[in-house]
C-alpha positions as CSV (number, residue, x, y, z in Angstrom):
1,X,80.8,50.9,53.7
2,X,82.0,50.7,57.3
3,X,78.5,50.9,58.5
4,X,79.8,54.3,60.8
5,X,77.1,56.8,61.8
6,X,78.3,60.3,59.8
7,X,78.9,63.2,62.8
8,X,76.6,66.0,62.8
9,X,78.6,69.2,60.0
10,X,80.8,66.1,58.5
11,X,82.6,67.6,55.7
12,X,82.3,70.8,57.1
13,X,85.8,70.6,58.6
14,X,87.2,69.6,55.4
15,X,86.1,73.1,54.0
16,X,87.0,74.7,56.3
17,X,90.4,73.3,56.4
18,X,90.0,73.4,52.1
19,X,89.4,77.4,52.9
20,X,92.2,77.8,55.2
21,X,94.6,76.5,52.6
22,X,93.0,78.4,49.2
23,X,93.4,81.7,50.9
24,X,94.5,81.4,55.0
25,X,92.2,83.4,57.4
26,X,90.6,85.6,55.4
27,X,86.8,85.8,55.8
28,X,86.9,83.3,59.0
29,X,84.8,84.5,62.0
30,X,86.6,84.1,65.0
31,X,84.6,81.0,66.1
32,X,85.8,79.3,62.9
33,X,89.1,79.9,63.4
34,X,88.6,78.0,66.8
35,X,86.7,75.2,65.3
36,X,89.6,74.8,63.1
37,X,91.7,74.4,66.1
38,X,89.6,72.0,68.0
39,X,89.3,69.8,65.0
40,X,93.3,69.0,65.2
41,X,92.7,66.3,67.8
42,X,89.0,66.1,67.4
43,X,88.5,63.3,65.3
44,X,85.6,62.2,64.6
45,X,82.8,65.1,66.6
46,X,81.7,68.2,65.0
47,X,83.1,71.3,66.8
48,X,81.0,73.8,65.7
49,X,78.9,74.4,68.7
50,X,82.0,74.0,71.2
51,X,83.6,77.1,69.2
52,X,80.7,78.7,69.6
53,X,80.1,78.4,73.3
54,X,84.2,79.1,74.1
55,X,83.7,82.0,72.4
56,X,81.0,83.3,73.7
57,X,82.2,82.4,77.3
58,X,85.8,84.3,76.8
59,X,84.8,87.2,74.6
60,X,87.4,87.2,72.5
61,X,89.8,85.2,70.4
62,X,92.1,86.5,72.7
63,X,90.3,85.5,75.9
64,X,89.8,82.0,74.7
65,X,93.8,81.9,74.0
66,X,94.9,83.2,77.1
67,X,92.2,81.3,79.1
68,X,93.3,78.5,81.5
69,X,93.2,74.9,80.7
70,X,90.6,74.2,83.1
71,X,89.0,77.1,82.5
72,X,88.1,76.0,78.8
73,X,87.5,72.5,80.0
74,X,84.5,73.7,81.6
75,X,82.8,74.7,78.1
76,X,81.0,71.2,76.9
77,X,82.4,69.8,74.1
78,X,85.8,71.1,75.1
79,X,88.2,68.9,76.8
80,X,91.8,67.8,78.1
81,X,92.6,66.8,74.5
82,X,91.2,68.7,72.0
83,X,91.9,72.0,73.7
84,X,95.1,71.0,72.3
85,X,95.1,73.0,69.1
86,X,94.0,76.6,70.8
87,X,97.2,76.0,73.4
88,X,99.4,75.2,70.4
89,X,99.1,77.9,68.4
90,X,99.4,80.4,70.9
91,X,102.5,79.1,72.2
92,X,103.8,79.1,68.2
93,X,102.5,82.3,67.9
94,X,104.9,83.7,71.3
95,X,107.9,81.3,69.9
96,X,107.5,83.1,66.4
97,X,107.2,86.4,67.2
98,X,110.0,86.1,69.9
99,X,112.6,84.6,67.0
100,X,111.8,87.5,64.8
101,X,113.5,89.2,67.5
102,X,116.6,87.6,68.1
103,X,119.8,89.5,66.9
104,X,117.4,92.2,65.6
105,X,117.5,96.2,66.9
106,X,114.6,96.9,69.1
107,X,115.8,100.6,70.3
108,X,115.9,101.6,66.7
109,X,113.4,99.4,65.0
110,X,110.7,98.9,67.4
111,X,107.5,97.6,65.7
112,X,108.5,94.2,66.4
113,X,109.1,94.4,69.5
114,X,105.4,96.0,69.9
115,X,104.2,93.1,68.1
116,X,105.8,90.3,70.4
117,X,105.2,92.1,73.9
118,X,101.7,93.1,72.6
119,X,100.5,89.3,71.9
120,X,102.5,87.6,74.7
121,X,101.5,90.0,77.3
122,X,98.5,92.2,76.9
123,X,95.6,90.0,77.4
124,X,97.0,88.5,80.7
125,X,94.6,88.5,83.9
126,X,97.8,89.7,85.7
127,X,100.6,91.7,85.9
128,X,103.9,90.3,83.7
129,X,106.9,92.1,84.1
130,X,109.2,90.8,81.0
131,X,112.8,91.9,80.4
132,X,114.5,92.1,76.9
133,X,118.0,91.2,77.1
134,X,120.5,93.2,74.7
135,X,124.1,92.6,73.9
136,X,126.3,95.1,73.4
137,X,125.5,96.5,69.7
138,X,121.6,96.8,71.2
139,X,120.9,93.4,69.6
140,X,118.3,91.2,71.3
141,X,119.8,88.0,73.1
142,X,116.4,86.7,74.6
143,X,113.6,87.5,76.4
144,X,112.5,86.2,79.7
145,X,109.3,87.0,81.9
146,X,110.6,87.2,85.6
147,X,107.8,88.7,87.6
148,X,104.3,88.3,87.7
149,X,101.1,88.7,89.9
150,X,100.4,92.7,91.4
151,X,103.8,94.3,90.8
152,X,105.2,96.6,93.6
153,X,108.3,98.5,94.5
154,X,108.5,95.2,97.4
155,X,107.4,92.5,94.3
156,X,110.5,93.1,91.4
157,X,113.4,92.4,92.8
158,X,116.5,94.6,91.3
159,X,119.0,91.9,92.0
160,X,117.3,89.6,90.2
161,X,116.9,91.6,87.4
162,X,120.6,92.2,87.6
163,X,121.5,88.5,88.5
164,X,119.3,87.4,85.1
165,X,121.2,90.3,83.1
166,X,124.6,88.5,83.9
167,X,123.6,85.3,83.6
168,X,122.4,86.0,79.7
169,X,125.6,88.5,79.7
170,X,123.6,91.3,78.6
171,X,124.6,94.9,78.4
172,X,121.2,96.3,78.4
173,X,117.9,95.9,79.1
174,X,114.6,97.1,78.0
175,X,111.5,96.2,80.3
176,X,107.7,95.7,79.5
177,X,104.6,94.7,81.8
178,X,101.1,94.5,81.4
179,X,98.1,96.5,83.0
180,X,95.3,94.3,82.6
181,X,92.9,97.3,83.1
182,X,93.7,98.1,79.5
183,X,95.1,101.6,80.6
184,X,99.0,102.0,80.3
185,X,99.3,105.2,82.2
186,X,101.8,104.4,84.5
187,X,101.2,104.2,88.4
188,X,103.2,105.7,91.4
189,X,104.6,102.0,92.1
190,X,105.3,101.9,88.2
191,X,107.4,105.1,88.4
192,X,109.4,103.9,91.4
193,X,109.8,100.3,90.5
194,X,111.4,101.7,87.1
195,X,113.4,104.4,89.0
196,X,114.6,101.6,91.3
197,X,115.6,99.2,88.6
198,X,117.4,101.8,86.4
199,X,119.6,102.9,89.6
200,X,120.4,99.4,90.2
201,X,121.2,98.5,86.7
202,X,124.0,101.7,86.5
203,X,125.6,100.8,89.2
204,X,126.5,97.3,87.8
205,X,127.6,99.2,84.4
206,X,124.5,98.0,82.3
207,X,122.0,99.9,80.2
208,X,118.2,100.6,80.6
209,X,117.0,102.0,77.4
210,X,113.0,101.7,78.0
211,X,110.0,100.5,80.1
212,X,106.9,100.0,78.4
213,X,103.7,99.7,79.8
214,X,101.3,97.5,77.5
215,X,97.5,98.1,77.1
216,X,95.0,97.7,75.7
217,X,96.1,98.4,71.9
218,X,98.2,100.4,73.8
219,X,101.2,101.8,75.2
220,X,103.1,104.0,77.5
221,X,106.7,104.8,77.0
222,X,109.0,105.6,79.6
223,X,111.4,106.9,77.4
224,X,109.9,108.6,75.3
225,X,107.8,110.5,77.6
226,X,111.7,111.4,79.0
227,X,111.3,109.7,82.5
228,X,114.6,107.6,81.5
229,X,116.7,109.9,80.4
230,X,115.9,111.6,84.0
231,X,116.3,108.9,86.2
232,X,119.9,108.2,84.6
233,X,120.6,112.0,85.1
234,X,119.3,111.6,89.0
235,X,121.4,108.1,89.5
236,X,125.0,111.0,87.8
237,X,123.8,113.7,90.5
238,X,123.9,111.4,93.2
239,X,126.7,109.7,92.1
């Protein structure tokens, strides 16, 4: 005996981490799932009321996962080291999905990138304007996230977009950003911004294929709803 006072719920963690292994997720509320995570460098206190509280606080699994550090540090029983696991596997989840990427065909096979812009940028607070760098067979090179904050016509810089295109010697691009309203219809500024950027892009020989706008669950497609394929037939009438 080590003469140690058990925790409150101890031995709950081990079934839930016994759980977790039989058969992964799979009948997990969403506070379990963030217990589970706040036990990875909680060692010794139950976490079962902290998951609760987060939880309730944020919403959403996603809220709680896109919250800020301090942010989550204001829930009790949360703090500077066991919000470690809830950072962690977000930023896995982002490195994963962005790998399934690499090399892969996004203008012809899209779904995955849906699945990556969707997690890594459609709960933000903000605006993120990311770019997906192609080569020239339409394969993906890397992604980057250049912009963020309200996105105007004055706010994304075209040369920047271009400079970032050279520098990861890409041959086309495919953009995405986030309305945090949840609605992807695309603004005025959206429409220009894109206009701008696709003008830009031509005149430095590189290809925009698409700019998606990500909602909630959600998307808008530039071109698919044609406004590409006119913006590059504007930029050949004026040129």
């Amino acid at each position: 005996m080590d003469g140690r006072k058990p925790h409150k719920g101890e031995g709950h963690r081990k079934r839930l981490r016994d759980r977790f292994l039989s058969s992964g997720l799979s009948g997990f509320s969403d506070y379990e799932v963030i217990e589970l995570l706040l036990t990875l460098a909680t060692p010794r206190k139950d976490c079962k009321d902290a998951a609760k509280a987060v939880l309730k606080k944020f919403k959403t699994l996603q809220g709680v996962f896109e919250a800020f550090p301090a942010e989550l540090c204001k829930v009790e029983g949360i703090g500077a080291a066991n919000l470690f696991g809830i950072k962690l596997i977000k930023a896995v989840a982002d490195r994963y999905l962005e790998k399934k990427l690499i090399k892969k065909d996004p203008v012809n096979n899209s779904k995955e990138l849906f699945d990556f812009l969707c997690h890594s940028i459609r709960d933000k607070d903000v605006e993120y304007f990311a770019v997906v760098f192609l080569d020239a067979k339409n394969k993906v090179i890397t992604t980057e996230t250049l912009f963020k904050g309200t996105l105007t016509a004055s706010a994304v810089y075209p040369r920047e977009v271009v400079r970032a295109a050279i520098n990861n010697h890409a041959a086309a691009l495919i953009f995405a950003h986030n309305h945090p309203s949840g609605d992807p219809n695309p603004s005025d500024e959206d429409v220009l911004i894109t206009r701008k950027l696709v003008f830009a892009c031509r005149v430095m020989g590189i290809t925009v294929h698409e700019h998606l706008i990500i909602g909630d669950n959600r998307y808008f497609s530039f071109a698919d709803q044609g406004h590409i394929a006119r913006m590059n037939h504007e930029f050949e009438m004026q040129n």
